[in-house]
C-alpha positions in Angstrom: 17.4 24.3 31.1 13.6 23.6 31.6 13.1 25.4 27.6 16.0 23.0 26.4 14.3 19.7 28.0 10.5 20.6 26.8 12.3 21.3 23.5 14.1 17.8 23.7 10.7 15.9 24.9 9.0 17.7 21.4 11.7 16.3 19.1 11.7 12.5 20.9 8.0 12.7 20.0 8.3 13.7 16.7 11.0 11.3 15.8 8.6 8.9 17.5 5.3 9.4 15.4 7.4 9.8 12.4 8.9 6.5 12.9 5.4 5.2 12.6 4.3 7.1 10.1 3.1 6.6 6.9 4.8 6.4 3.5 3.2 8.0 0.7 4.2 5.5 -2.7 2.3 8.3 -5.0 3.2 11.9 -4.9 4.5 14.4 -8.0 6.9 16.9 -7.6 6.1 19.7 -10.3 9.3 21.9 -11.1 9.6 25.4 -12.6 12.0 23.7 -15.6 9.2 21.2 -16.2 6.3 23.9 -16.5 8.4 26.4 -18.3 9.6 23.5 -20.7 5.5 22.7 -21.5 4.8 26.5 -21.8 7.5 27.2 -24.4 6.0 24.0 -26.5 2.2 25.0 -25.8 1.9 21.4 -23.9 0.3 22.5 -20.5 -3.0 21.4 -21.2 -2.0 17.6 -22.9 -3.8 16.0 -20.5 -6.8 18.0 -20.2 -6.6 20.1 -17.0 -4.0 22.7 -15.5 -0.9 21.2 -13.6 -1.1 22.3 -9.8 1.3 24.5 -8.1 4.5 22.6 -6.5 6.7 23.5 -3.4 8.5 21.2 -1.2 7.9 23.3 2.2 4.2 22.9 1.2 4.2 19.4 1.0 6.4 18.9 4.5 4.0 20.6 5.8 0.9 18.3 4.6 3.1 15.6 5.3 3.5 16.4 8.9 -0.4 17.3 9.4 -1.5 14.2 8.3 1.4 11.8 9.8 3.4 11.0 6.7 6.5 10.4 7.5 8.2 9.5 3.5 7.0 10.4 0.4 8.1 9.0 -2.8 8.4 11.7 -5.3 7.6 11.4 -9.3 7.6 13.3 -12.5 4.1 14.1 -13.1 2.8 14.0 -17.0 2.9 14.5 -19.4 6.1 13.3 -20.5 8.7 16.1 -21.2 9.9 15.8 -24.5 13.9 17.2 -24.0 16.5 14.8 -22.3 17.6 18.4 -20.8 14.9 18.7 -18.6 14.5 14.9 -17.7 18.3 15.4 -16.5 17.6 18.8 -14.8 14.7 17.2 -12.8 16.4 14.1 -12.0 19.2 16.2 -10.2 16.6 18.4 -8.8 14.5 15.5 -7.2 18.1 14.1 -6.2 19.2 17.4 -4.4 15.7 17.7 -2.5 16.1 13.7 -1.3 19.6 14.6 0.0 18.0 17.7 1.5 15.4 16.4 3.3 16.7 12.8 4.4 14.0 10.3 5.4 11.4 12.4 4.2 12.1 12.2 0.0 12.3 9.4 -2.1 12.3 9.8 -5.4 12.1 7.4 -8.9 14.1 9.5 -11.9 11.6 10.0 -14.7 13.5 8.4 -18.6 13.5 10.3 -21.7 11.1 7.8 -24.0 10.6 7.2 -26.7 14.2 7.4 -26.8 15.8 4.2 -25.9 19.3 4.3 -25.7 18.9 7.7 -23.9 16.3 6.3 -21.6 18.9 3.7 -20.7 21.8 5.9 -20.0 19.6 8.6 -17.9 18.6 5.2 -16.1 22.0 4.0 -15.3 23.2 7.9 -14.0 19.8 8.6 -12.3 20.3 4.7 -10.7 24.1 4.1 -10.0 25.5 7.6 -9.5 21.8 9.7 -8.5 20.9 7.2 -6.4 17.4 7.4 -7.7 15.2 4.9 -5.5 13.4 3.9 -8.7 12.1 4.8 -11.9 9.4 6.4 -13.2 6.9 5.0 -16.4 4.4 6.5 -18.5 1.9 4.1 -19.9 3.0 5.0 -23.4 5.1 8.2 -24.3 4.2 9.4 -28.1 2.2 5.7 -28.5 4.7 3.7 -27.8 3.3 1.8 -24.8 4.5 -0.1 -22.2 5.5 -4.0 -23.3 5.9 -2.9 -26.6 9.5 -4.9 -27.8 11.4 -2.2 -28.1 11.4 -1.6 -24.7 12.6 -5.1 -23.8 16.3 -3.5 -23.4 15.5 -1.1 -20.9 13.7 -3.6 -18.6 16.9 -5.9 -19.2 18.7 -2.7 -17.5 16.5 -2.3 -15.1 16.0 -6.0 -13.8 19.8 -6.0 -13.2 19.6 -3.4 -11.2 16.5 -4.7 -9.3 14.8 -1.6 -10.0 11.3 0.0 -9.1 9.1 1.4 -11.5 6.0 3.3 -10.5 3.4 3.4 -13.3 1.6 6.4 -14.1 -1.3 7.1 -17.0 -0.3 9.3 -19.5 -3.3 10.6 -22.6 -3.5 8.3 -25.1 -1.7 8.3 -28.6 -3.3 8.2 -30.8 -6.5 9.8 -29.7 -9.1 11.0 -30.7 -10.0 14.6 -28.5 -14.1 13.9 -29.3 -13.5 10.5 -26.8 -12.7 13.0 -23.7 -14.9 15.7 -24.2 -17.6 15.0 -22.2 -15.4 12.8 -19.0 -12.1 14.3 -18.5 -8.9 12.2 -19.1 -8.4 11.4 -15.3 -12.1 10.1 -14.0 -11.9 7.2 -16.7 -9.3 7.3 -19.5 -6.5 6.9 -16.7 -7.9 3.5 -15.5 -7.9 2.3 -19.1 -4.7 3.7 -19.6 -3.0 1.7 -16.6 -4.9 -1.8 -17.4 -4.0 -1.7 -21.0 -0.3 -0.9 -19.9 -0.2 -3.4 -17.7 -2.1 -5.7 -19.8 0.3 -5.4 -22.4 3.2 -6.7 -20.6 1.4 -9.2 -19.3 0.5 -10.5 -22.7 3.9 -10.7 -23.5 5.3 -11.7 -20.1 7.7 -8.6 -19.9 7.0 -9.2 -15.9 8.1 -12.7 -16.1 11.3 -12.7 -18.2 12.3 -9.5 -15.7 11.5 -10.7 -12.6 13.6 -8.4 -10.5 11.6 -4.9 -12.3 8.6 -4.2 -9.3 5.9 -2.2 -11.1 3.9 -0.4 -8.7 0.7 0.0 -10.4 -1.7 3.5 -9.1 -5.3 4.4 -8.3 -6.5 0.9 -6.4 -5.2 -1.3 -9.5 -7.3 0.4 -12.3 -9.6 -2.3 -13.8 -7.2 -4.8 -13.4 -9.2 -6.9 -11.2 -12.0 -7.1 -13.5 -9.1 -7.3 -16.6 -7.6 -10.1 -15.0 -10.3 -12.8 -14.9 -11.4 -11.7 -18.5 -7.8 -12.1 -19.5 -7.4 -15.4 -18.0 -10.4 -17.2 -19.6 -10.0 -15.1 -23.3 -6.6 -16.8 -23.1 -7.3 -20.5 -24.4 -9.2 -18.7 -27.5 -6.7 -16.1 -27.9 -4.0 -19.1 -28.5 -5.6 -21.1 -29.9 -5.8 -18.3 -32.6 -2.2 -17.3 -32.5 -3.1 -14.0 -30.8 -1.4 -14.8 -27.9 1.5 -17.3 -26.4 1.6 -18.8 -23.1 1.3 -16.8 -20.0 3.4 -17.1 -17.2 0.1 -15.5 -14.7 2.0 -16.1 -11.3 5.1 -14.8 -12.6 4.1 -11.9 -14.0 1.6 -10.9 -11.3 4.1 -12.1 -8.7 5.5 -8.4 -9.6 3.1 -6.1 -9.3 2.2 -3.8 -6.7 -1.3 -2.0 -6.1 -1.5 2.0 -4.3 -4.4 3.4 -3.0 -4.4 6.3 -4.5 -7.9 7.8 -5.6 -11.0 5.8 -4.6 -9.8 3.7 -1.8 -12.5 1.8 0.0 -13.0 -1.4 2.2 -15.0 -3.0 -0.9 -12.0 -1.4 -3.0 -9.4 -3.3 -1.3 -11.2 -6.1 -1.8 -11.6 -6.1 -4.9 -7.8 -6.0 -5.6 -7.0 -8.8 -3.1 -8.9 -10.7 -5.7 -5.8 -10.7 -7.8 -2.8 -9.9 -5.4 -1.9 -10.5 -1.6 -2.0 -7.8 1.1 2.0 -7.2 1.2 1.3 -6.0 -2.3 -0.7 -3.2 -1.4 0.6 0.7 -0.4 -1.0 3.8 0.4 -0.4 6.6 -2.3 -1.9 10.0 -1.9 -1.4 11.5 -5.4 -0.3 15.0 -3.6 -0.8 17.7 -5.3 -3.3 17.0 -7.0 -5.6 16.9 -4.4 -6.3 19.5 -1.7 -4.6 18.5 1.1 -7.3 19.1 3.8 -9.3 16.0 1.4 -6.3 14.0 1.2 -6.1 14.1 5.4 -9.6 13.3 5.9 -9.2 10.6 3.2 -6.2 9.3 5.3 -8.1 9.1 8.6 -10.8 7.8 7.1 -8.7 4.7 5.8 -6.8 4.3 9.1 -10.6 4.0 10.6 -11.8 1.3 8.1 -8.4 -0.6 8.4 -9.0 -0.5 11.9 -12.6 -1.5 12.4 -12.8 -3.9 9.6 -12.0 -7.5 10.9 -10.9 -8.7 7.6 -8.6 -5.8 6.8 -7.6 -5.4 10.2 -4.3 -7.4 10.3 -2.9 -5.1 7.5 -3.4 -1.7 8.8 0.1 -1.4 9.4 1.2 -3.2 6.3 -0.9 -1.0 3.9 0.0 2.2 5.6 4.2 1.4 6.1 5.4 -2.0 6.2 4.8 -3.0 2.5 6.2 0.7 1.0 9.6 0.3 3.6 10.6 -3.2 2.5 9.6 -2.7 -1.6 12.1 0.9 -0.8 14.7 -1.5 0.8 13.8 0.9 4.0 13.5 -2.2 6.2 14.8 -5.4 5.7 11.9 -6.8 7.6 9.4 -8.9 4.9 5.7 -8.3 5.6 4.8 -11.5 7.3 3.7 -14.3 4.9 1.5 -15.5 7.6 -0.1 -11.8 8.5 -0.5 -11.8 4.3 -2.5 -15.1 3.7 -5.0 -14.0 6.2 -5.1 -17.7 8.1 -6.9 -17.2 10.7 -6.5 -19.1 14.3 -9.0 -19.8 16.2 -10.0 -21.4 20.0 -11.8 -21.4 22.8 -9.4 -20.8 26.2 -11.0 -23.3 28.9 -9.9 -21.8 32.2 -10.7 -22.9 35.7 -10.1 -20.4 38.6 -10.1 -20.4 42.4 -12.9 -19.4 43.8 -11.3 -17.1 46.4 -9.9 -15.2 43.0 -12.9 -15.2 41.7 -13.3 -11.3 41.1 -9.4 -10.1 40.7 -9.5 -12.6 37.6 -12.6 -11.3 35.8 -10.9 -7.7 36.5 -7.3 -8.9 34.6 -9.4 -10.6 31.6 -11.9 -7.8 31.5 -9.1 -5.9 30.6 -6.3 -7.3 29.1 -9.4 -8.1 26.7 -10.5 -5.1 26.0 -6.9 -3.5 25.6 -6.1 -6.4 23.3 -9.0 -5.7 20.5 -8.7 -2.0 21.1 -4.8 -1.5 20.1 -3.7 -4.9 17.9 -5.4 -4.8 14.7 -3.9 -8.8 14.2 -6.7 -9.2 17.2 -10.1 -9.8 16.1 -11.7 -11.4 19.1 -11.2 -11.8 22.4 -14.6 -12.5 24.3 -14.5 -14.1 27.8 -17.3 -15.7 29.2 -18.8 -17.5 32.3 -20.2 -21.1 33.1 -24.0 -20.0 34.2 -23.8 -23.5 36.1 -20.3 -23.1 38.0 -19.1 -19.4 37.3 -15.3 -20.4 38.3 -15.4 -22.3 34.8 -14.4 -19.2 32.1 -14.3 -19.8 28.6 -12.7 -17.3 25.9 -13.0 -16.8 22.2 -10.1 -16.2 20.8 -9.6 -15.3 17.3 -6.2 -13.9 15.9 -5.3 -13.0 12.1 -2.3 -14.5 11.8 0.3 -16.8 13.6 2.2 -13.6 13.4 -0.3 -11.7 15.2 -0.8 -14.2 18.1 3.1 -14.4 18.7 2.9 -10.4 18.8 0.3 -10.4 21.5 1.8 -12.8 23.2 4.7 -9.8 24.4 2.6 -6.6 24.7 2.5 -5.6 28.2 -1.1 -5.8 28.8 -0.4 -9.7 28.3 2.5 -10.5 29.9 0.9 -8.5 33.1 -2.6 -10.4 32.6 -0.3 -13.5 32.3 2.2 -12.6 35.8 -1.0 -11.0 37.7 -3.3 -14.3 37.3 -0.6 -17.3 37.5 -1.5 -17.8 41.2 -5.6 -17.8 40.1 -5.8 -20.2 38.0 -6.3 -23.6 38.8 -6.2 -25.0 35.3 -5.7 -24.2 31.6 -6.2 -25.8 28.0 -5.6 -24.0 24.9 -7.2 -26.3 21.7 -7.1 -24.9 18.2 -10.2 -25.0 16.5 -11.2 -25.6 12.8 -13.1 -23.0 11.3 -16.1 -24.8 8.9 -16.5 -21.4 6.8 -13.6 -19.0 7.3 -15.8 -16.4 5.1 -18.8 -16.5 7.1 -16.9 -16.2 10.5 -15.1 -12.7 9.0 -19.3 -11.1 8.4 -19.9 -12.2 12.0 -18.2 -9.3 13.3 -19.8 -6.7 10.9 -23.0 -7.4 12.2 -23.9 -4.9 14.4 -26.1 -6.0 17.5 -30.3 -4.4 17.3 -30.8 -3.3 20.8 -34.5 -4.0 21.7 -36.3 -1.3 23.5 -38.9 -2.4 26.4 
């Protein structure tokens, strides 16, 4: 009895942290068919370096270690050229999903350059696979994405509300001198995704297909240096008939960033120049990393996410929320408020008894502390004390989000600060103050005090 309710305790708190857990937009699932497809037609080395040994039990098992709870498997390149072995790994990827149940996702790779097969395999793989998605190449055999052609397959796919993740594929046509010296992933991959993208842009693919998400990999590429250059090239570009009109909002409206590669505080950033935070998931690009750097990459995001005031309020977003609703996982929308990053801010003016005096500080000292220390939508709660009457307490207060004030409002350290003190306090106001510069408020808290030694 005592082995079956330790066993029973385990499971409730592994269902527990898994519930929590992350989910992983950017993995590859590398199959025997696949690699034996590539060996018979000499293609293992297309895209410059050796393809990485595959097995699901291996990847549970990183996935567990580092507190994944779903990953989203994809066809990793380069692009088989047999609608055989698309099919055969589209039921593969299928039969591991229904295996492994709320631990697989998976986005059917298409046979391109092939069309009407691309369609077909993405109606079976979509209706009858029940594929969560579909898989693109940034050009298969040089046809590139937002190339016309391809305008019938997004009309497929936007009727079915589809998501696509992107993936960089080599070049065609290329010339081999280009990549001799930097390998095709550390810089031909970037340009890869942003001409992609940039290409449907260009012709608004994302705009006349609104319902297609395109989940775009490694922190956005150069888009968010692209972007601006694209926007102020347009005017000339037009008024030289190299261009039309651009729908911008529209078509960036649908895309989605992962963090796969070289995430970073000044990373993230960077891509929230061009998109909002519910637009941004964490990808892991398993297995072609070693898992014991993709952990310690993992950590080390959750730490910055944590610590950085600015980033804070999106921890959970980034990590879960964004990936569950995009997957139709939750039907809970990442909080428009919690996304623009509004700020509120005041200063709690608070009289108390005198005869409380001390039990009060004791209930703010820590309903403070616990506050800041587990709700990242918290960036400030500092009490303080009138030097003149010390019964008169004032408290910065500064919370991310509407969202995230109404969330702290229930945790329990609250509503027990709230109960335990009623009887203390002798009076209360609550005004909302105007930040001046919103900017310079967020660099406050990365300042980090200079003690001064006597």
């Amino acid at each position: 009895m005592l082995r079956f309710v330790f066993t029973l305790i385990i499971t409730m708190l592994t269902s527990t942290l898994l519930a929590q857990g992350v989910v992983d937009v950017h993995s590859h699932i590398i199959t025997q068919d696949f690699v034996k497809s590539l060996s018979d037609e000499s293609r293992l080395m297309d895209e410059g370096f050796p393809l990485p040994k595959y097995d699901v039990e291996s990847h549970l098992k990183w996935m567990d270690e580092a507190g994944v709870k779903t990953s989203v498997l994809t066809l990793a390149a380069p692009q088989p050229s047999s609608v055989r072995v698309v099919r055969r790994f589209n039921l593969e990827a299928s039969k591991i999903k229904q295996e492994h149940p709320d631990r697989f996702l998976f986005c059917a790779a298409l046979p391109l350059p092939d069309i009407d097969a691309a369609i077909k395999e993405a109606i079976v793989a979509l209706d009858y696979l029940k594929a969560d998605g579909v898989k693109l190449a940034t050009n298969v055999d040089g046809q590139y994405l937002g190339a016309p052609e391809l305008d019938t397959l997004f009309a497929v796919l936007n009727e079915r509300n589809a998501v696509v993740i992107l993936h960089p594929h080599r070049p065609e046509p290329v010339n081999k001198q280009v990549m001799q010296q930097t390998p095709l992933a550390m810089q031909e991959y970037l340009s890869e995704t942003t001409r992609a993208v940039s290409n449907m842009i260009t012709r608004n693919v994302l705009a006349r297909y609104p319902n297609v998400k395109i989940v775009v990999p490694h922190c956005g590429a150069y888009l968010p240096l692209a972007v601006p250059r694209m926007k102020s090239l347009t005017p000339v570009m037009q008024a030289n008939k190299m261009v039309g009109a651009i729908d911008w909002d529209a078509n960036l409206a649908s895309l989605y960033y992962d963090l796969a590669g070289a995430h970073s505080p000044e990373v993230i950033r960077m891509m929230l120049t061009i998109t909002t935070p519910d637009h941004i998931l964490y990808g892991s690009d398993y297995p072609y990393v070693a898992p014991q750097v993709l952990s310690s990459g993992l950590q080390r995001m959750k730490k910055y996410l944590t610590e950085e005031p600015d980033l804070a309020p999106f921890r959970e977003m980034f990590l879960h929320k964004n990936a569950e609703f995009l997957f139709g996982l939750s039907n809970e929308k990442p909080s428009a408020d919690v996304a623009s990053g509004k700020m509120i801010v005041r200063i709690a003016e608070i009289e108390v008894y005198p005869q409380y005096l001390t039990e009060y500080l004791e209930f703010a000292n820590e309903v403070d502390r616990l506050s800041v220390e587990r709700e990242p939508g918290v960036i400030c709660l500092f009490p303080m004390q009138s030097a003149d009457n010390p019964t008169q307490i004032r408290i910065l207060e500064i919370y991310a989000s509407d969202s995230a004030y109404q969330a702290h409002l229930k945790t329990d350290h609250f509503l027990k600060y709230k109960q335990g003190t009623l009887k203390m306090v002798k009076s209360l106001n609550l005004p909302t103050m105007q930040p001046l510069d919103a900017e310079t408020m967020k660099l406050i808290f990365k300042k980090i005090p200079i003690s001064t030694q006597p």
